[in-house]
N, C-alpha and C positions, 0 to 999 in steps of 0.2 A: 101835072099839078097835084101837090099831095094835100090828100083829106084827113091827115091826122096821121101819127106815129103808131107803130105796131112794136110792141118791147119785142125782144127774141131774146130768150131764158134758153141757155144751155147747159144739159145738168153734167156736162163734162170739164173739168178744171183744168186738163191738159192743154195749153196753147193747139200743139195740132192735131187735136184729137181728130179721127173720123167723123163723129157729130159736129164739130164748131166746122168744121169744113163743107158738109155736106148743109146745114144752115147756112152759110156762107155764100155756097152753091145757090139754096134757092132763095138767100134773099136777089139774088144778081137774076133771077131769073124772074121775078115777081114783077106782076104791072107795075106801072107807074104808078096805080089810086093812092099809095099810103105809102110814106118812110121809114125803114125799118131802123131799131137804134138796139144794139146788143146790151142787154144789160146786165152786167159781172154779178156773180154769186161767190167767188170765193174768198173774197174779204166780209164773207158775214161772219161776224163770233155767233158761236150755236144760241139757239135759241133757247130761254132763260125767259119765265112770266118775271120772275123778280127785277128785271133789269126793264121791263115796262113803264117802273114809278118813271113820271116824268126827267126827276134829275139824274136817271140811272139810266137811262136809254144810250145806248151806245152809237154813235154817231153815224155808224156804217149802218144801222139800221134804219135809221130816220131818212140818211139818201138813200138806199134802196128802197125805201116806201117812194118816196117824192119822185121817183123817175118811173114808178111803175104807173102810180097814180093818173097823173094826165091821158095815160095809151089809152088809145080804143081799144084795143085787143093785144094777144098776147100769142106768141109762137113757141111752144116749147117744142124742143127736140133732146133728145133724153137717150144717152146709152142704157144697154143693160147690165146691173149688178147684182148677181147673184137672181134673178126673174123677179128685179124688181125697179126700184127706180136710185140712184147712188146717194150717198145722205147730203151732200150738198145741193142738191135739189130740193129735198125733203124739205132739208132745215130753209133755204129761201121761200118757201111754200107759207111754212110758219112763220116765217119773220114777218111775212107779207101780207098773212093776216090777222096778224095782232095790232094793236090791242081790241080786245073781245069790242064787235060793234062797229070796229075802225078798217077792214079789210081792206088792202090797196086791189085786190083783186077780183072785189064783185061786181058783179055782172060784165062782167068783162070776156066777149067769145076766146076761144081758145082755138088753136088749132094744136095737134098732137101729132109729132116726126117720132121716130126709134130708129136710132140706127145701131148698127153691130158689124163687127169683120166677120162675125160666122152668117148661116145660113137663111135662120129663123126672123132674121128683121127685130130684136126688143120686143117681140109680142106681149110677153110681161111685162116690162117697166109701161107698154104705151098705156096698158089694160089698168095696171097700177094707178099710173098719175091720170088716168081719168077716171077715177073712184073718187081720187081727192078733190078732183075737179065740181065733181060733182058737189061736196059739202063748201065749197069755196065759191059754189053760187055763180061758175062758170060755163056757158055753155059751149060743150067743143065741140067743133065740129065731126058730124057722124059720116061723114063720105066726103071725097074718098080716105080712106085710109091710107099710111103710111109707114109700112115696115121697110127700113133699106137693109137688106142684109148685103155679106159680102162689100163691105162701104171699103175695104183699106184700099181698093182701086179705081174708085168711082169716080174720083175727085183730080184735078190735074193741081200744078200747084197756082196758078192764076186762077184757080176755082171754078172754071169751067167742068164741066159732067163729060166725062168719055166717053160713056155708056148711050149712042141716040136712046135707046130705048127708055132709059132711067132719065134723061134729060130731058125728056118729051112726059115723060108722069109725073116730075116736080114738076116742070112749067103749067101741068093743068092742076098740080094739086094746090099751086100757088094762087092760081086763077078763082078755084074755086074757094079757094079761103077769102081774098079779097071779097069775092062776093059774097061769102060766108057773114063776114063783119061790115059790109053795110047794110045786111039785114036788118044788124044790130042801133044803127047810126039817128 
């Protein structure tokens, strides 16, 4: 029985990217407490204060507030660009919390995924998008962490994990976010 939806934001635009896969992964691996619902960033036009005035709000912006809005919590998983976070993540960030006062995304816990085909796991972008998190009035969660590096074989293509090893640390990292966000509840 689900207690409410969890958005899952991935900052990678590719269909099958490593990240929308390895999210994919552990939504499939996550309790039952909460339903996860992916919700697309790459139909937002960049963000624009001018396009704020009521009649000039772009409409992809108004549904992307309206489906973030209701979540209890928010799953980001985020490749790394350049040891940071890619700008359509950025720009969803901002979309999401304008207009000034209006933020679809406060108080809202977070959890933070990075994934990468090299070594390092996104250590920057994760490090990154919990800066922002922080003035976004989101609290993410601080254990355990999540770098997947090496992700371009992790993933089968029914989304199951090949790795026992890496299939056994999402499944508790999933675990412990769920209970992360009914701290929150």
């Amino acid at each position: 029985m689900s207690s409410g939806n969890i958005a899952v934001v991935v900052g990678s635009l590719r269909k099958a990217s490593f990240t929308r896969r390895v999210a994919q992964a552990m939504v499939r691996l996550a309790p039952a407490a909460y339903a996860y619902e992916f919700v697309e960033i790459g139909q937002l036009p960049l963000y624009n204060q001018d396009f704020d005035a009521v009649d000039k709000t772009p409409p992809e912006w108004i549904a992307f507030r309206e489906r973030v809005r209701p979540c209890k919590a928010v799953l980001f998983a985020t490749p790394e660009h350049n040891r940071s976070i890619p700008a359509a993540l950025k720009n969803a960030l901002d979309v999401g919390s304008r207009p000034y006062g209006q933020s679809a995304w406060a108080a809202k816990p977070a959890g933070v995924v990075s994934v990468t085909p090299g070594a390092m796991g996104g250590f920057g972008a994760n490090h990154i998008l919990r800066q922002s998190l922080v003035f976004l009035n989101m609290p993410a969660m601080p254990q355990p962490e999540a770098y997947i590096g090496q992700a371009a074989d992790l993933v089968a293509d029914d989304f199951s994990v090949k790795v026992e090893s890496t299939r056994n640390f999402l499944a508790a990292y999933m675990k412990a976010f769920e209970a992360f966000v009914g701290k929150f509840a």
